[in-house]
C-alpha positions in Angstrom: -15.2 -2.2 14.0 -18.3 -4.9 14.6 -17.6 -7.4 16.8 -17.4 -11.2 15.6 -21.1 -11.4 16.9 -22.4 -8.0 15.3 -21.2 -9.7 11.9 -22.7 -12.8 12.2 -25.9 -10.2 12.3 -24.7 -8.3 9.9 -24.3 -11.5 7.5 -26.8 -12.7 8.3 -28.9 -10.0 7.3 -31.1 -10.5 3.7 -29.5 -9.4 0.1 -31.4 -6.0 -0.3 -30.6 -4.6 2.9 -26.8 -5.5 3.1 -27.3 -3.1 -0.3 -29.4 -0.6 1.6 -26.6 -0.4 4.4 -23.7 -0.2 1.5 -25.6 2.6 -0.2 -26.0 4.8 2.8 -22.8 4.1 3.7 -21.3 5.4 0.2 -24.4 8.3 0.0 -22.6 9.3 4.0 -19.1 9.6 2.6 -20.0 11.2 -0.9 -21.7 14.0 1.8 -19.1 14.1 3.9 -16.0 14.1 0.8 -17.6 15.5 -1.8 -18.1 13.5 -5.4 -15.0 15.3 -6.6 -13.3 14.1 -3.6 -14.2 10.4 -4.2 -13.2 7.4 -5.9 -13.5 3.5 -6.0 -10.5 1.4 -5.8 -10.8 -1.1 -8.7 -9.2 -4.2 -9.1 -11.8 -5.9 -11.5 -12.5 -8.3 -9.2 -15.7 -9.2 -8.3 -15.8 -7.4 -4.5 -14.6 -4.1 -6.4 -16.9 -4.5 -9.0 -19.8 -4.9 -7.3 -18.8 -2.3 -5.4 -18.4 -0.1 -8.7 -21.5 -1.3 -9.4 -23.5 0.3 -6.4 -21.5 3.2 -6.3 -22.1 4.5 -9.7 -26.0 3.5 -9.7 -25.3 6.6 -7.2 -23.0 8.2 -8.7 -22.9 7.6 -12.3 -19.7 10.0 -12.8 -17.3 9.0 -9.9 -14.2 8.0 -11.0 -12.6 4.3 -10.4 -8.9 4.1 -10.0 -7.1 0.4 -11.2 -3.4 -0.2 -9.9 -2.0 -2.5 -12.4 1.3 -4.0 -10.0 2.1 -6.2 -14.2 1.0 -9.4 -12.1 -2.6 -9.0 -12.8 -4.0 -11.6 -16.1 -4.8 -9.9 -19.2 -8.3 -10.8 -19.0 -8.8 -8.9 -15.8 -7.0 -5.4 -17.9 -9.8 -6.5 -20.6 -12.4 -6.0 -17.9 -11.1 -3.3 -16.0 -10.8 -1.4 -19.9 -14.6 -2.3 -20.9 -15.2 0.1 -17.7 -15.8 4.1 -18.6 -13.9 6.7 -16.3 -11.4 4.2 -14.8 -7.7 6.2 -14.1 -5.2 3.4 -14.7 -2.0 3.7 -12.5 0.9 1.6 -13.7 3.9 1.0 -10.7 7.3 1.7 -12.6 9.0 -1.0 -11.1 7.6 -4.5 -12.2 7.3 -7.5 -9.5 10.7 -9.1 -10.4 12.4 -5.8 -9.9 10.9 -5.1 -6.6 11.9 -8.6 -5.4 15.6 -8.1 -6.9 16.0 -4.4 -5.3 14.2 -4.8 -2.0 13.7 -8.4 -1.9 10.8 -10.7 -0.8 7.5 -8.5 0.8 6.6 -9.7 4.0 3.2 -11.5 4.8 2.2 -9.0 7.2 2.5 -5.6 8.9 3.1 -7.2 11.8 6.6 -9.0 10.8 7.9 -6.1 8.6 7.8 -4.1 11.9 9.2 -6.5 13.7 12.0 -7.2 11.0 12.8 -3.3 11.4 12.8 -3.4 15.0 15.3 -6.1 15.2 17.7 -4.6 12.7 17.1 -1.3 14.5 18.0 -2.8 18.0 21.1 -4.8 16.8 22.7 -2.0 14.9 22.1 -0.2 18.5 19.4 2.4 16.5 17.9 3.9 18.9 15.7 1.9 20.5 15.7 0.8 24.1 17.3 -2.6 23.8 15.8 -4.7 26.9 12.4 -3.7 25.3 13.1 -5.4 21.6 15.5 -7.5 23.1 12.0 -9.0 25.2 9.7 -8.5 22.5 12.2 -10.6 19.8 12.8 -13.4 22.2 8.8 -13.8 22.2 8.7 -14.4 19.0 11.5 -16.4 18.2 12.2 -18.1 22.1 14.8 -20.1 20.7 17.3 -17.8 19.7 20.0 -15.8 21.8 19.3 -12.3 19.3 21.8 -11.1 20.6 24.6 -13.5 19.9 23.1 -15.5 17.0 24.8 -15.0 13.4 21.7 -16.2 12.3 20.3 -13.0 11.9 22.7 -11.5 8.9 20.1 -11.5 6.6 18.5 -8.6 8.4 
């Protein structure tokens, strides 16, 4: 991972290298993979599809792969369809039956785990209590975790 001031350099740098660099990165992992091995992550948006782009002036056959989650427009489906050799995954479960079985997604790794901890170290799961106990009261200093009611919705 580049440091903040080794991507100011690597912004920095003119158009036609930054597509130099991205090519030779995707010409090392097509070596190391194989093509067969390999595909781009689609979205139709326009990081993905430039991505697409340089990948298959490489690799004309590689295969993209589109996740359509049913929140995505239906001119972004039209795009992603104009595209030859694009796998189309459909989730079973639309949006509004995700959020009505396992309810709101969190914002971030970092509070799911954290959400898990907590109901792990009320419901005395395991986990070494002073430990969560510390880390919860870091992040919410306020509350007594383990008195408050506040925390049913865990």
């Amino acid at each position: 991972m580049p440091t903040k001031d080794e991507l100011r350099v690597l912004q920095a740098l003119p158009l036609d290298l930054k597509v130099k660099k991205t090519q030779l990165r995707i010409r090392e992992w097509v070596n190391y993979y194989g093509a067969e091995n390999c595909a781009v992550s689609f979205s139709g948006g326009k990081d993905s599809t430039v991505l697409l782009y340089i990948v298959r002036e490489l690799y004309p056959d590689i295969e993209a792969v589109f996740a359509d989650t049913q929140l995505e427009y239906p001119e972004i489906r039209r795009f992603v369809e104009s595209f030859p050799n694009v796998i189309k995954l459909k989730s079973e479960m639309g949006f509004m039956d995700v959020l009505i079985n396992y309810g709101y997604p969190f914002i971030s790794k970092e509070v799911a785990e954290r959400v898990h901890n907590a109901r792990r170290c009320l419901a005395g799961g395991g986990y070494h209590y002073t430990e969560h106990y510390y880390q919860l009261t870091r992040t919410f200093p306020s509350k007594d975790i383990a008195n408050s009611r506040d925390w049913g919705f865990l």
